[in-house]
N, C-alpha and C positions, 0 to 999 in steps of 0.2 A: 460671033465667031472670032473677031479680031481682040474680046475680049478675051482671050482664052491664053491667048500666045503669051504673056505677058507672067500669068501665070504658069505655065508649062515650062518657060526658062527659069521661073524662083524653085520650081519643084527641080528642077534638073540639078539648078546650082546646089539646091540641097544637100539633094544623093549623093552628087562627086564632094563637097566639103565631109559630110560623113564618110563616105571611103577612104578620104585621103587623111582620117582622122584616128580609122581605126588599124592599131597598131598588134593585131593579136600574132600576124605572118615575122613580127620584128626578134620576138625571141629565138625562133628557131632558124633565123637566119643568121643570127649572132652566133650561136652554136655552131653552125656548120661553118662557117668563116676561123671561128676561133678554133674548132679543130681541125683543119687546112692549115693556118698558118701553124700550131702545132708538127702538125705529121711533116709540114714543110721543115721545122728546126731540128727536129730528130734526124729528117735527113742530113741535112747541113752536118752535125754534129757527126754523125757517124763517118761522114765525111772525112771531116777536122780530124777523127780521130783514129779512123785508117790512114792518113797523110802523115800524121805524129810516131805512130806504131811502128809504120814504116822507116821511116827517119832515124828514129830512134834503133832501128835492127840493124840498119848502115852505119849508125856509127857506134855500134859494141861489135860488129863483125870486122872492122876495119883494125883492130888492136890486134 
């Protein structure tokens, strides 16, 4: 019985080296990340550039 255990933790170690090896969940989390920070920059921008539009209507109204 005691010889068992021994074996039971190589098989364990296995499993978890193999899960932690396969990378197939990697792509599509790079995707979903890169379009976040995406939709993140578009926001920004349109930001920037209702800030500028703005700005820019203050000082041709001001003449």
């Amino acid at each position: 019985m005691l010889s068992y255990i021994p074996l039971v933790f190589a098989t364990v170690r296995a499993r978890i080296a193999e899960i932690r090896a396969d990378e197939r969940g990697y792509s599509t989390e790079t995707v979903l990340v890169t379009a976040l920070l995406v939709a993140a920059a578009l926001a920004v921008m349109a930001i920037i550039i209702a800030a500028v539009t703005r700005k820019a209507g203050e000082i041709g109204g001001s003449m």
